[in-house]
Biopython code that builds the backbone (N, CA, C, O; Angstrom):
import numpy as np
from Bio.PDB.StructureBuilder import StructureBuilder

atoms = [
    (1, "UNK", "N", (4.577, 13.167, 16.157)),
    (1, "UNK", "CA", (4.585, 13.366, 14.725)),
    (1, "UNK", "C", (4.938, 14.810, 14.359)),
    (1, "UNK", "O", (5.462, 14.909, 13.250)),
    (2, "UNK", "N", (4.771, 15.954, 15.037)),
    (2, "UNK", "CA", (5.023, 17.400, 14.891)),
    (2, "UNK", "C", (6.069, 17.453, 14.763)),
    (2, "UNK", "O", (6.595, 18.096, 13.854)),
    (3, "UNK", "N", (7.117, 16.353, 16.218)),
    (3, "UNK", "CA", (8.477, 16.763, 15.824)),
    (3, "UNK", "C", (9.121, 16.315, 14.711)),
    (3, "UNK", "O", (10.234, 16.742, 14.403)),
    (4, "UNK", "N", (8.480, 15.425, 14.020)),
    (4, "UNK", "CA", (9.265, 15.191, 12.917)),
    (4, "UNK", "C", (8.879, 16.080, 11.910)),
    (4, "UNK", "O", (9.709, 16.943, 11.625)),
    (5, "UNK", "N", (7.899, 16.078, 11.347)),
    (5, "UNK", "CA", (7.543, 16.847, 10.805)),
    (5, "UNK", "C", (7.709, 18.292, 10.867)),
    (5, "UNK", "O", (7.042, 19.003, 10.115)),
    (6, "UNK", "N", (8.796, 18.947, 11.950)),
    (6, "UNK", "CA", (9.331, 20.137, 12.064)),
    (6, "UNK", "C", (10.542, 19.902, 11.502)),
    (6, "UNK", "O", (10.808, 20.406, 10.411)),
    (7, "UNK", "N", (11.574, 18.986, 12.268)),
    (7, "UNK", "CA", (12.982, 18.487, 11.774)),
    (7, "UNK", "C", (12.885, 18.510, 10.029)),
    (7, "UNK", "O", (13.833, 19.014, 9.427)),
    (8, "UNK", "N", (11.843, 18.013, 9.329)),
    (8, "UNK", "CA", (11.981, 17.433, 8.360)),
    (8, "UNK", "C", (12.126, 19.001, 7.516)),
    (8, "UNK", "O", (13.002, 19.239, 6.684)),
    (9, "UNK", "N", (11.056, 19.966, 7.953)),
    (9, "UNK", "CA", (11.171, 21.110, 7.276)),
    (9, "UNK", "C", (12.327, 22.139, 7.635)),
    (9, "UNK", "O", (12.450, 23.119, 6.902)),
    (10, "UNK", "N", (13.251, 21.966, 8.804)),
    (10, "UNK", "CA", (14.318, 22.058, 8.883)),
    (10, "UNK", "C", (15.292, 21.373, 8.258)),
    (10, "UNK", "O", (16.178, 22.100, 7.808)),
    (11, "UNK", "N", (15.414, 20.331, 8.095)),
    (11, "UNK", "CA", (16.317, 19.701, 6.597)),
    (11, "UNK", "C", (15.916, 20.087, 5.537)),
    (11, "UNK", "O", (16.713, 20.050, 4.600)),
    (12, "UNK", "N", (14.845, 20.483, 5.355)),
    (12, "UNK", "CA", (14.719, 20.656, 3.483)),
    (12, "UNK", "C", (15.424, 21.725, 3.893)),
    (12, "UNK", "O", (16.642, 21.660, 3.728)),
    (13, "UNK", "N", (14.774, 23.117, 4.599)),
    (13, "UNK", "CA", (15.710, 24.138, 4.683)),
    (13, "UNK", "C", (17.405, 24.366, 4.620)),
    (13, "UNK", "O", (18.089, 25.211, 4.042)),
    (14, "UNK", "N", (17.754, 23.188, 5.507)),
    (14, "UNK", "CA", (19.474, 23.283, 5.375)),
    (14, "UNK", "C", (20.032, 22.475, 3.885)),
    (14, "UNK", "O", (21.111, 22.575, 3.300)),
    (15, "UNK", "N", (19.034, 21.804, 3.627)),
    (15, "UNK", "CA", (19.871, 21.437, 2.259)),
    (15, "UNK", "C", (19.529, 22.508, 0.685)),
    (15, "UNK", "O", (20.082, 22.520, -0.415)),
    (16, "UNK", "N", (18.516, 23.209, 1.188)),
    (16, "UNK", "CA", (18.424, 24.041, 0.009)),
    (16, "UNK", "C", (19.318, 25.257, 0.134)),
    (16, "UNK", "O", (19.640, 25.899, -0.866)),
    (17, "UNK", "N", (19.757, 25.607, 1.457)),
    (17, "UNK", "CA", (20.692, 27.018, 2.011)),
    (17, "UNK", "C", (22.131, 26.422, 1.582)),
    (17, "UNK", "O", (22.916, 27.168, 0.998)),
    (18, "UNK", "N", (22.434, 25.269, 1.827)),
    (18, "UNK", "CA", (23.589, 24.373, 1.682)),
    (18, "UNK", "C", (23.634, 23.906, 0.230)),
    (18, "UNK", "O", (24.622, 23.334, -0.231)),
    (19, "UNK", "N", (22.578, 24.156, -0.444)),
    (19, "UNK", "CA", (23.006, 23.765, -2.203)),
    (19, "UNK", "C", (23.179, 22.094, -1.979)),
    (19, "UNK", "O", (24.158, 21.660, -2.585)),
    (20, "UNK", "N", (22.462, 21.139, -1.272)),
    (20, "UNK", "CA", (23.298, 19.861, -1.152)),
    (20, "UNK", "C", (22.673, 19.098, -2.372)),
    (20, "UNK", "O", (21.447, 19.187, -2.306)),
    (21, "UNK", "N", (23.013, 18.508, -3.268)),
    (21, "UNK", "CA", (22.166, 18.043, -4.479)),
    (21, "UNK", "C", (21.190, 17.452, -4.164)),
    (21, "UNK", "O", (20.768, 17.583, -3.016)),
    (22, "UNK", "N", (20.449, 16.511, -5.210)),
    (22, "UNK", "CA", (19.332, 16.122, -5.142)),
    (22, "UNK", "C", (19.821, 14.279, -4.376)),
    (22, "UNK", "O", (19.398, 13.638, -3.414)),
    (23, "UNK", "N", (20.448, 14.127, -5.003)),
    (23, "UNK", "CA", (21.056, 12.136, -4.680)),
    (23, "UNK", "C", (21.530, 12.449, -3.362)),
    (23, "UNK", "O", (21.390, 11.474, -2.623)),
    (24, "UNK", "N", (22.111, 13.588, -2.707)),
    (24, "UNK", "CA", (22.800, 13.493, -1.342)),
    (24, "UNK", "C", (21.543, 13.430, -0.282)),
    (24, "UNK", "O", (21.403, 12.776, 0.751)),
    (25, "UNK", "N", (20.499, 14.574, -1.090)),
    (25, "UNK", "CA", (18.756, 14.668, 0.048)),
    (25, "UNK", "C", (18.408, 13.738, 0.869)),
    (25, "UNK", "O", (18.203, 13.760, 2.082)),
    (26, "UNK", "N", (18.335, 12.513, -0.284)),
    (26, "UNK", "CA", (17.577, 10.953, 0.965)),
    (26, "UNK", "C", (18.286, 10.548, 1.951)),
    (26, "UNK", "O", (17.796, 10.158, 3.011)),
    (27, "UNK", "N", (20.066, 10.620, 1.591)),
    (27, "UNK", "CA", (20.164, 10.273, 2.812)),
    (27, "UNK", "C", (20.705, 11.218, 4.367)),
    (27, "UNK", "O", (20.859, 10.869, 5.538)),
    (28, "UNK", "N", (20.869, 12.511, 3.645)),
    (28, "UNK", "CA", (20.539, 13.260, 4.748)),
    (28, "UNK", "C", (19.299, 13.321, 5.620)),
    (28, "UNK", "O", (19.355, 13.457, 6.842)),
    (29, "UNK", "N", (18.292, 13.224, 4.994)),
    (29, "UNK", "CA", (16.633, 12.932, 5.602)),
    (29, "UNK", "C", (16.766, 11.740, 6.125)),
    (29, "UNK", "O", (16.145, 11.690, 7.186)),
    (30, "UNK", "N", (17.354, 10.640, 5.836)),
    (30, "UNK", "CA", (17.728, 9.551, 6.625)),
    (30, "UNK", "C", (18.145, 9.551, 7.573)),
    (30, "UNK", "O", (17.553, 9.325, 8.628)),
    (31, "UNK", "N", (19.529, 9.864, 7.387)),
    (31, "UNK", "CA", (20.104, 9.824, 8.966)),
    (31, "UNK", "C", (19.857, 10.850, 9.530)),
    (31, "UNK", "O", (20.559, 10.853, 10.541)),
    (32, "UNK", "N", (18.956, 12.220, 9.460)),
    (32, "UNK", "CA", (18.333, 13.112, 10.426)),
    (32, "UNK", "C", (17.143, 12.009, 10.999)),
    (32, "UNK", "O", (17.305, 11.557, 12.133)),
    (33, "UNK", "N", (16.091, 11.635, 10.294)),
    (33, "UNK", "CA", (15.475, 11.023, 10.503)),
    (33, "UNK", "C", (15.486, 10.161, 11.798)),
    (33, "UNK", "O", (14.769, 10.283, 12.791)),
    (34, "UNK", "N", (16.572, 9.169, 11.520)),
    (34, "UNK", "CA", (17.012, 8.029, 12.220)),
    (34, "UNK", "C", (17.450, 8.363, 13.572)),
    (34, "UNK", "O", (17.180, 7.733, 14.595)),
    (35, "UNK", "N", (18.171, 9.443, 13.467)),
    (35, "UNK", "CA", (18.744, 9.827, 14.699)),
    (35, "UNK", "C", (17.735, 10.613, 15.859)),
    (35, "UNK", "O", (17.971, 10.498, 17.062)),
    (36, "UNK", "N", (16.472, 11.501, 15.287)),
    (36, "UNK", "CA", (15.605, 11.877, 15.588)),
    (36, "UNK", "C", (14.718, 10.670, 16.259)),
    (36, "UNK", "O", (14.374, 10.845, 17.427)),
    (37, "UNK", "N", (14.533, 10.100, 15.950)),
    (37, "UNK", "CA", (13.473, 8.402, 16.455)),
    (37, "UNK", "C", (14.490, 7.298, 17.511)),
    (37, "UNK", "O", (14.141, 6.340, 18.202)),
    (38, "UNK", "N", (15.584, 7.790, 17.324)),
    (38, "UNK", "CA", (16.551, 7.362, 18.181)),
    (38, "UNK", "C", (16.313, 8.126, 19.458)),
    (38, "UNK", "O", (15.787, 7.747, 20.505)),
    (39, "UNK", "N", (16.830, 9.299, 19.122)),
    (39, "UNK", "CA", (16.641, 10.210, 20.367)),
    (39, "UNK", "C", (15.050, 10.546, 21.178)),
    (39, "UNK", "O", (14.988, 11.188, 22.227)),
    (40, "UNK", "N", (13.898, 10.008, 20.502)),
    (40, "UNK", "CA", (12.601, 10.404, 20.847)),
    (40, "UNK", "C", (12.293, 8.722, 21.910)),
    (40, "UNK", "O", (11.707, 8.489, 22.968)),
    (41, "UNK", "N", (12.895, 8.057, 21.116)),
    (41, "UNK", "CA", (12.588, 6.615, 21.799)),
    (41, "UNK", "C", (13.287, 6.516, 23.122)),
    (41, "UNK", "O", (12.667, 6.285, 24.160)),
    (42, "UNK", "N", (14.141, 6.631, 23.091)),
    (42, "UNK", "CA", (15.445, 6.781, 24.028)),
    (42, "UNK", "C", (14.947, 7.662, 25.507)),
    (42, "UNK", "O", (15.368, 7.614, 26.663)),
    (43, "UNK", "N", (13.886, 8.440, 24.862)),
    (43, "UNK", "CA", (13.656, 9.868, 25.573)),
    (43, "UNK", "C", (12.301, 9.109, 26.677)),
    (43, "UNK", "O", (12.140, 9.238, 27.890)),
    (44, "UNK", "N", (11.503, 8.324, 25.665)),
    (44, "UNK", "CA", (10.122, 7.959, 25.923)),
    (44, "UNK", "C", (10.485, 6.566, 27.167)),
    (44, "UNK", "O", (9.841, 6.379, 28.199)),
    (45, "UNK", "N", (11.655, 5.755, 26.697)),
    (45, "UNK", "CA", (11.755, 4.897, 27.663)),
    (45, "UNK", "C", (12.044, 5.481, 28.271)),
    (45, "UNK", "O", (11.039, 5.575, 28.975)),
    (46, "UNK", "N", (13.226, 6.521, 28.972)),
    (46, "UNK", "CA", (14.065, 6.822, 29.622)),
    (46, "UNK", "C", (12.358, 7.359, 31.066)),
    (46, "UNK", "O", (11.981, 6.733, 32.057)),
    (47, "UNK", "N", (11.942, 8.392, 30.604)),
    (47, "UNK", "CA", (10.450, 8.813, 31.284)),
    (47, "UNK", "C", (9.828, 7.533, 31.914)),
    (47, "UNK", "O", (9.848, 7.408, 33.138)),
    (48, "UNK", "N", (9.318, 6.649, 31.178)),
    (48, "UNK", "CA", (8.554, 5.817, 31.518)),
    (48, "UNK", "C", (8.973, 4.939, 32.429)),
    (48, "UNK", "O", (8.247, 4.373, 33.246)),
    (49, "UNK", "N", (10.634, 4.755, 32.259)),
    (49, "UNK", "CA", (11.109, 3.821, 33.681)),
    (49, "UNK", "C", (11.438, 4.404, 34.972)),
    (49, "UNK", "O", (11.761, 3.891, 36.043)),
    (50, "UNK", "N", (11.239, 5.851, 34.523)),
    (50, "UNK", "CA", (11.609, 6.818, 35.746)),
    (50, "UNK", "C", (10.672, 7.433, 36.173)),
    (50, "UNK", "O", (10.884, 8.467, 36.805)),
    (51, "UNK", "N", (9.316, 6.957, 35.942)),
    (51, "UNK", "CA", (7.996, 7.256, 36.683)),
    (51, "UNK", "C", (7.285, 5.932, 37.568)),
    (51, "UNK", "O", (6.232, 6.095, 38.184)),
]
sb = StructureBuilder()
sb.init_structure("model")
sb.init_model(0)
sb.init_chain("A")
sb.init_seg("    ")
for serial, (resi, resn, name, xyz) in enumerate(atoms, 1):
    if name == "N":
        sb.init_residue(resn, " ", resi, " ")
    sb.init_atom(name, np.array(xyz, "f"), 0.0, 1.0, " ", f" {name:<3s}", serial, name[0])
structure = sb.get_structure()
């Protein structure tokens, strides 16, 4: 949960440095999001079949 909750305050950061409007926000937080839980899952099987 930290790491998201780091990523996430790293996106607000790049979209407020980046001026990105308000309607573009959700789905930048989206697909950071998505891709983040992609890569964490990916990460967690990858460990677990290789122990």
């Amino acid at each position: 949960m930290f790491i998201l909750y780091f990523i996430n305050r790293l996106t607000n950061t790049l979209c407020l440095v980046r001026e990105i409007p308000e309607e573009r926000q959700d789905k930048v937080f989206r697909f950071i999001n998505v891709s983040i839980l992609i890569l964490l899952i990916s990460s967690f099987v990858e460990i677990s079949f290789t122990v």
